[in-house]
C-alpha positions as CSV (number, residue, x, y, z in Angstrom):
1,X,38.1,-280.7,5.9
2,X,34.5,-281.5,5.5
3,X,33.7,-278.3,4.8
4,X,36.8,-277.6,2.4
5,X,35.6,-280.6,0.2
6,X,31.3,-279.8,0.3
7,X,32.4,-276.3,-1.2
8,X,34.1,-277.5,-3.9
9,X,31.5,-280.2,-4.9
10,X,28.9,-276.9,-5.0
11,X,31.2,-275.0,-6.7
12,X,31.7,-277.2,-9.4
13,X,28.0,-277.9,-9.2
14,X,27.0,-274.6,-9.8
15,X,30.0,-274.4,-12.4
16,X,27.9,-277.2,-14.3
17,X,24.8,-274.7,-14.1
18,X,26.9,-272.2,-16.2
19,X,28.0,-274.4,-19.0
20,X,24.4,-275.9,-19.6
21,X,23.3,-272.8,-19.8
22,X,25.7,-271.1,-22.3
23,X,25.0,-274.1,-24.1
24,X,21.3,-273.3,-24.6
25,X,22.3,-269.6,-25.2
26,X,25.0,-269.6,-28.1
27,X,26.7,-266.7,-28.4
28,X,25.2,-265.1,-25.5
29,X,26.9,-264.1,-22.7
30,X,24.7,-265.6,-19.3
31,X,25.0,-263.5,-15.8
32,X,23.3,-265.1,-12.6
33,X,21.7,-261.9,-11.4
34,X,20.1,-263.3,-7.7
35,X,19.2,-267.3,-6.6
36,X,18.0,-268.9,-3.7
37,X,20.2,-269.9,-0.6
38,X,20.2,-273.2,-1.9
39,X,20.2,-272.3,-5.2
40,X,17.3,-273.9,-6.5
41,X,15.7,-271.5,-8.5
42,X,18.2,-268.7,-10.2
43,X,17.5,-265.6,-11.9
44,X,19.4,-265.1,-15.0
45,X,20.5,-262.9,-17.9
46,X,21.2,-264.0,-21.4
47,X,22.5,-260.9,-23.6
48,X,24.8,-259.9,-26.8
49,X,25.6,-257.3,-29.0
50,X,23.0,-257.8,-31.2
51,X,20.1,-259.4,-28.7
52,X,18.8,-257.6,-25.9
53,X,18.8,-258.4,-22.0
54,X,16.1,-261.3,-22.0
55,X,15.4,-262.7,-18.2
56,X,15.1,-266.6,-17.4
57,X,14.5,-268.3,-14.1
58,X,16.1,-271.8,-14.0
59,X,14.2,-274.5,-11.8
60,X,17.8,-276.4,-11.5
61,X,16.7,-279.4,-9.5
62,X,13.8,-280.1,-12.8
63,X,16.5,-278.6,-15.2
64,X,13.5,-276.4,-16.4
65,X,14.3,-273.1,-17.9
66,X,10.9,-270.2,-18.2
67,X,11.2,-266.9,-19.9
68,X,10.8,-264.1,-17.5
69,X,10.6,-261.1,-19.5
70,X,12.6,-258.8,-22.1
71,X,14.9,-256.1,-20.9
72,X,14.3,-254.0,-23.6
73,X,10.9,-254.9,-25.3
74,X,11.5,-251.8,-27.9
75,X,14.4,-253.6,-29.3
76,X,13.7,-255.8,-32.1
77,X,16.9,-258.3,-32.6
78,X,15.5,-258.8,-35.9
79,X,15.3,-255.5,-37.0
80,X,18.8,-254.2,-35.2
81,X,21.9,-253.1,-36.3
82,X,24.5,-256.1,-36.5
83,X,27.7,-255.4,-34.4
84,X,31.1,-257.5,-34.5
85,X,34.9,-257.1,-33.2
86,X,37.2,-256.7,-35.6
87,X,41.4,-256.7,-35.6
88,X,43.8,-254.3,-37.7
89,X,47.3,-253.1,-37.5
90,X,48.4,-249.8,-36.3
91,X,50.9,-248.0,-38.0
92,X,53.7,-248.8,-35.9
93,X,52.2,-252.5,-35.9
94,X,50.3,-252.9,-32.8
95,X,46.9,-254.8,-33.0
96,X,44.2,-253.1,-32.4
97,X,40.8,-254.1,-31.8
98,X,37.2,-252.6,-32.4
99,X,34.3,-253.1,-32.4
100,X,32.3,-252.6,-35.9
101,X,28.6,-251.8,-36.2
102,X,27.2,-252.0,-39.8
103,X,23.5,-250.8,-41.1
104,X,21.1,-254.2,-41.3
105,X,19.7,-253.4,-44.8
106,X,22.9,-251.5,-46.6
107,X,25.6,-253.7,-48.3
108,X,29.2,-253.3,-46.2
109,X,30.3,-251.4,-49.1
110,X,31.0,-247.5,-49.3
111,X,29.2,-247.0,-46.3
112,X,29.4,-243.7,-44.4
113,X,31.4,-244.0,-41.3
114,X,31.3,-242.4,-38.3
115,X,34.3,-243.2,-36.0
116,X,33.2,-243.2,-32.3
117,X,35.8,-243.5,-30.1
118,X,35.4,-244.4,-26.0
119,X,35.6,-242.3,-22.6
120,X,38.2,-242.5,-20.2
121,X,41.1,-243.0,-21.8
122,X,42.7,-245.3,-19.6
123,X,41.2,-248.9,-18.2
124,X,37.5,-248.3,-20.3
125,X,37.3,-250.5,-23.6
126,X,34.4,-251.0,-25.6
127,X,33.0,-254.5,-26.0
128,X,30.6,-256.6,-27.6
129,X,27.7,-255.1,-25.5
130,X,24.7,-253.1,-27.1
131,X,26.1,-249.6,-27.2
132,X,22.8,-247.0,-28.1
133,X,24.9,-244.5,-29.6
134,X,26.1,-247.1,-31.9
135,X,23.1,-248.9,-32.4
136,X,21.2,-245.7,-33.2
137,X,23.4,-244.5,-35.2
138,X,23.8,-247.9,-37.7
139,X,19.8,-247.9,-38.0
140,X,20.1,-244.3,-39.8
141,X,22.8,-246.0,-42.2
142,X,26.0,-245.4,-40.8
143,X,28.8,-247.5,-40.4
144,X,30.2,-246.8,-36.8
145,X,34.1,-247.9,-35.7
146,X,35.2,-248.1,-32.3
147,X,38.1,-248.6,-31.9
148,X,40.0,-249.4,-28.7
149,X,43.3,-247.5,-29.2
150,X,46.4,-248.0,-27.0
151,X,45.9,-246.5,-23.4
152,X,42.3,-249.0,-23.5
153,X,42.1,-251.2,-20.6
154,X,41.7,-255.3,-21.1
155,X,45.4,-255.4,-23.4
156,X,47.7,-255.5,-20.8
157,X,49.8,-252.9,-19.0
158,X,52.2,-251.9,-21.5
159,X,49.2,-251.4,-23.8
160,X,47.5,-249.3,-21.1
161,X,51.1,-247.5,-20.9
162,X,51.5,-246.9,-24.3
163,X,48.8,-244.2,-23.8
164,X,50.0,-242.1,-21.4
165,X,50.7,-238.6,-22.6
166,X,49.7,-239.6,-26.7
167,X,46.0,-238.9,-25.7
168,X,46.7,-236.3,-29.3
169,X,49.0,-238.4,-31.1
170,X,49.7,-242.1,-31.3
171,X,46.1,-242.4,-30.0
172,X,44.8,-240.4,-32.4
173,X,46.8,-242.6,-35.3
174,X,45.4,-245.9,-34.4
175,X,41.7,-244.1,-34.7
176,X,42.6,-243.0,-38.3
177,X,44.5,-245.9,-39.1
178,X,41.1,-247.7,-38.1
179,X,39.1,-245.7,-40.3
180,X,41.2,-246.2,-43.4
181,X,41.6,-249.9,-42.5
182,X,37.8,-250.2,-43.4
183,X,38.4,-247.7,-46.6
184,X,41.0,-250.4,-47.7
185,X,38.3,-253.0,-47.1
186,X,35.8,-251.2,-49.1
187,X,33.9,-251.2,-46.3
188,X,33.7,-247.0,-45.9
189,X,33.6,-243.9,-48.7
190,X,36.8,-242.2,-47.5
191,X,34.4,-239.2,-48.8
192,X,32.1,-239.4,-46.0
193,X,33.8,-239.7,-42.4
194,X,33.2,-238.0,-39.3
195,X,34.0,-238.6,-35.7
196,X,31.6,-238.3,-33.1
197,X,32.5,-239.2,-28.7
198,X,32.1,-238.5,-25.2
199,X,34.6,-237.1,-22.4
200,X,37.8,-238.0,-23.7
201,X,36.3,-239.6,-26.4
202,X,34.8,-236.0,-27.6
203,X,38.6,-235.2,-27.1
204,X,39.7,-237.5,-29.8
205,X,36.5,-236.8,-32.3
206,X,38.0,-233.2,-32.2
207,X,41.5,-233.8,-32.1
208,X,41.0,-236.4,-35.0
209,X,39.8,-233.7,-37.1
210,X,42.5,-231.4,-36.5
211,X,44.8,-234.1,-37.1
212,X,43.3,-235.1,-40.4
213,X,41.3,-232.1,-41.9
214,X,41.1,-233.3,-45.1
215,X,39.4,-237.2,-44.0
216,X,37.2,-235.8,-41.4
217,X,33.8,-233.7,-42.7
218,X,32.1,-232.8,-39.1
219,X,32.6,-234.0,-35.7
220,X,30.5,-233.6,-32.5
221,X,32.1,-233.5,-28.9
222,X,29.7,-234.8,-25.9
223,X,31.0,-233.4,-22.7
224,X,34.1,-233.3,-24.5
225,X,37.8,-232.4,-23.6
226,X,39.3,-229.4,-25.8
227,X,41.7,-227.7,-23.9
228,X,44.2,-230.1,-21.6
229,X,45.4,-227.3,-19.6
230,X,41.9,-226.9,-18.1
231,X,42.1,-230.1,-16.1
232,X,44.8,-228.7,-13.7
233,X,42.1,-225.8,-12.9
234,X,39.2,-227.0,-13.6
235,X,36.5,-230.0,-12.5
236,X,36.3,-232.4,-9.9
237,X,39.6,-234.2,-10.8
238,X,42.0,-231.4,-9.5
239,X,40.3,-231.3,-6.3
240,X,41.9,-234.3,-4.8
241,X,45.9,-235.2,-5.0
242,X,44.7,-238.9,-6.5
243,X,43.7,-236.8,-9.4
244,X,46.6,-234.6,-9.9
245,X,48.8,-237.9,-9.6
246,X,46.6,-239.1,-12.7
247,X,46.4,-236.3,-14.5
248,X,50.4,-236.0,-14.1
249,X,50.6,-239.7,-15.2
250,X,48.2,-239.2,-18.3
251,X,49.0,-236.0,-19.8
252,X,52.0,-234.8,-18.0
253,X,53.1,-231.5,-17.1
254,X,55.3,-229.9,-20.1
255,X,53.3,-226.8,-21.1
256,X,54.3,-227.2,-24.9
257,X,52.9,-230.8,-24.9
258,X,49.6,-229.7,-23.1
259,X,49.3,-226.9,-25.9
260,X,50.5,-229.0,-28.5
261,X,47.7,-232.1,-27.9
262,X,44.7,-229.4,-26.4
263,X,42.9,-229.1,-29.9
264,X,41.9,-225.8,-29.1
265,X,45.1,-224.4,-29.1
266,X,45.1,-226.2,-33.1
267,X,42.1,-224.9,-34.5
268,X,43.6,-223.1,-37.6
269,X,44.0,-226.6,-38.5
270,X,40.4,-227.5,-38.6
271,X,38.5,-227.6,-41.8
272,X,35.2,-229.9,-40.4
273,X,31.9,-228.3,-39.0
274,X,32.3,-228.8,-34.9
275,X,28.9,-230.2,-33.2
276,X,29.1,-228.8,-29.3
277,X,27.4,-231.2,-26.5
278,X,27.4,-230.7,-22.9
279,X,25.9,-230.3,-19.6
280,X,25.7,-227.8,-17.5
281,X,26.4,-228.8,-15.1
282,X,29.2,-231.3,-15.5
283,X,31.6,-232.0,-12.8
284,X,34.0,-234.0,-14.5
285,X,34.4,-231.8,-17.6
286,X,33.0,-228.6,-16.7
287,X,31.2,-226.6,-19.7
288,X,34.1,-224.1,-19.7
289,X,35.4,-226.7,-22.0
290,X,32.6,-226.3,-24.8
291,X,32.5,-222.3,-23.2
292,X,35.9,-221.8,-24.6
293,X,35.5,-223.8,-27.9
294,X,32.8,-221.8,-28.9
295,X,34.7,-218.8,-28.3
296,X,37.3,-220.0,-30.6
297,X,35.4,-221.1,-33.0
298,X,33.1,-217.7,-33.1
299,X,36.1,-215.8,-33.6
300,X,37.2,-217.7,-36.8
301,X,33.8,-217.9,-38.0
302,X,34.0,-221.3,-38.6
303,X,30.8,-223.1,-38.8
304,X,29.3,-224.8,-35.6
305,X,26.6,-226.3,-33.5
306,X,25.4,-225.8,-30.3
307,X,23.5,-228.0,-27.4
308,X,24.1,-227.2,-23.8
309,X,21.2,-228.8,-21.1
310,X,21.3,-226.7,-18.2
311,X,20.7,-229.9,-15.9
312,X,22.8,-232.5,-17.0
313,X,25.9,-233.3,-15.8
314,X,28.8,-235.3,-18.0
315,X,26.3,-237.1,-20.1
316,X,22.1,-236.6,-20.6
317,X,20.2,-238.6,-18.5
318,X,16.8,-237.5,-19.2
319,X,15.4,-239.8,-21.7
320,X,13.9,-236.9,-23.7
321,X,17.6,-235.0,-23.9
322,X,19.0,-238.2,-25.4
323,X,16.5,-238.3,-28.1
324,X,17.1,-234.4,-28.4
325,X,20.6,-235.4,-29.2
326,X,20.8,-238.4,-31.4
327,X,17.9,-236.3,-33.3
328,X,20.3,-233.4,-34.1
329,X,23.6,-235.2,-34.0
330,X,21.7,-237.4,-37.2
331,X,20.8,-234.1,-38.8
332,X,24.2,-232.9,-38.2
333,X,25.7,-236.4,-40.1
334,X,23.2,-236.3,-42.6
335,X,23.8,-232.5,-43.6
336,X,28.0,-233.6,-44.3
337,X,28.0,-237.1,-44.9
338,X,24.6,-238.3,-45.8
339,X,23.5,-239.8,-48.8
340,X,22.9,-236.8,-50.6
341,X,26.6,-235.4,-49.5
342,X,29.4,-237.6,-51.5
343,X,32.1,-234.9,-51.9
């Protein structure tokens, strides 16, 4: 009993650590990354959106709080894009929320948008973290939405549900319906859209565009999705029955669905210049994926870009490919939706 009581009374001791110390770090959210056995001395985090990683170690017994060092001395909080969650409606009325990163120096007015929607589908969200794309893409003077569409994790199950085999439909109309709750705002130039993601997220840029060919001017696909059928024969998630159970779950099984929501199987729909990203040697979404797309893109002639890294997997890791990218994916933007391009 002794015992049971001396580990609440540290519990709420160290629970009295954590409020003092989101109360000298508003806004922030504070991690306790290591402390000593008797927790003494801890090591801690104190972070947001728009303020990088800075490290603290907290003398608790002297209440005394020392700056350690900055997680990311290149990022200037001053200087950064500012980033902030925002709520609209769907169509059918659900709320959605997103997240909403807006150039520093540019009024939030008739901005150029890019809408960036996350991996997975199902269980990932995006949060008020520092996301680099984002970021990188707000300092060149874009507005960047992303929006956590039904199937996102963190809502609830029947939110999560509501995904499951709409990754090409309902999905794809609480993306839009984000993008033109920020034209409504006057937030975005309806004139100068384009979608831009990763995995599924490259999916959705693609199959945004083929669902609205007249909002969307370009969109790039990083390690992206484009034909569902592919994920039955292709990839590590066929290789193991967990994965067929998911994939049976999230997409289904009907053939005319699968053709139906596999944007390359829609392309005579597409009017926006594709940007195709990938990795050799990606596991998750092979490169037979952007293979194919370019296939079916060369044969229509329709305009297109191309950047495949023969060692990278599903996403760049070498510092020097991501720079590669961002520096061509902001050329890409720039050449549609830029400054100089108000169509």
């Amino acid at each position: 009993m002794k015992t049971y009581f001396l580990l609440i009374f540290k519990d709420k001791t160290f629970s009295g650590y954590l409020q003092s110390l989101k109360a000298a770090f508003p806004g922030k959210k504070i991690a306790i990354n290591s402390a000593t056995r008797d927790n003494s001395i801890l090591v801690l985090t104190a972070r947001s959106a728009n303020h990088p990683p800075e490290f603290y170690l907290f003398d608790t017994k002297n209440n005394q709080l020392s700056f350690l060092l900055n997680g990311r001395p290149w990022m200037k909080p001053e200087l950064l894009a500012q980033t902030k969650a925002i709520i609209y409606k769907s169509r059918d009325g659900l709320d959605i929320h997103a997240i909403l990163t807006l150039p520093r120096d540019k009024d939030a007015k008739n901005l150029p948008l890019i809408m960036l929607p996350h991996g997975g589908p199902h269980g990932p969200r995006d949060v008020l973290e520092i996301d680099t794309d984002a970021k990188v893409l707000a300092q060149h003077g874009y507005a960047v939405l992303q929006p956590n569409f039904r199937g996102s994790g963190g809502f609830g199950r029947i939110f999560l549900q509501a995904g499951y085999q709409n990754w090409g439909t309902t999905m794809i109309n609480d993306m839009t319906d984000g993008v033109m709750h920020l034209v409504e705002q006057g937030m975005v130039d309806k004139n100068r859209v384009c979608a831009y993601g990763g995995s599924y997220g490259g999916y959705a840029a693609l199959m945004s565009a083929v669902r609205e060919p007249d909002l969307y001017k370009c969109t790039v696909g990083f390690v992206g999705v484009f034909d569902l059928n592919l994920m039955y024969t292709d990839g590590d998630i066929p290789e193991r029955q967990s994965g067929i159970n998911y994939l049976e779950m999230a997409i289904g099984r009907d053939q005319a669905q699968l053709d139906a929501q596999s944007p390359i199987k829609q392309l005579d729909k597409l009017k926006a210049p594709v940007f195709i990203i990938h990795g050799e040697e990606d596991r998750r979404v092979p490169v037979i994926h952007a293979k194919r797309l370019r296939e079916e893109l060369e044969k229509r002639n329709h305009p297109f870009e191309w950047l495949v890294k023969e060692k990278e997997g599903h996403g760049f890791y070498k510092p020097e490919n991501n720079v590669e990218r961002w520096q061509r994916m902001l050329a890409f933007f720039d050449k549609y939706i830029g400054e100089t391009e108000k169509n």
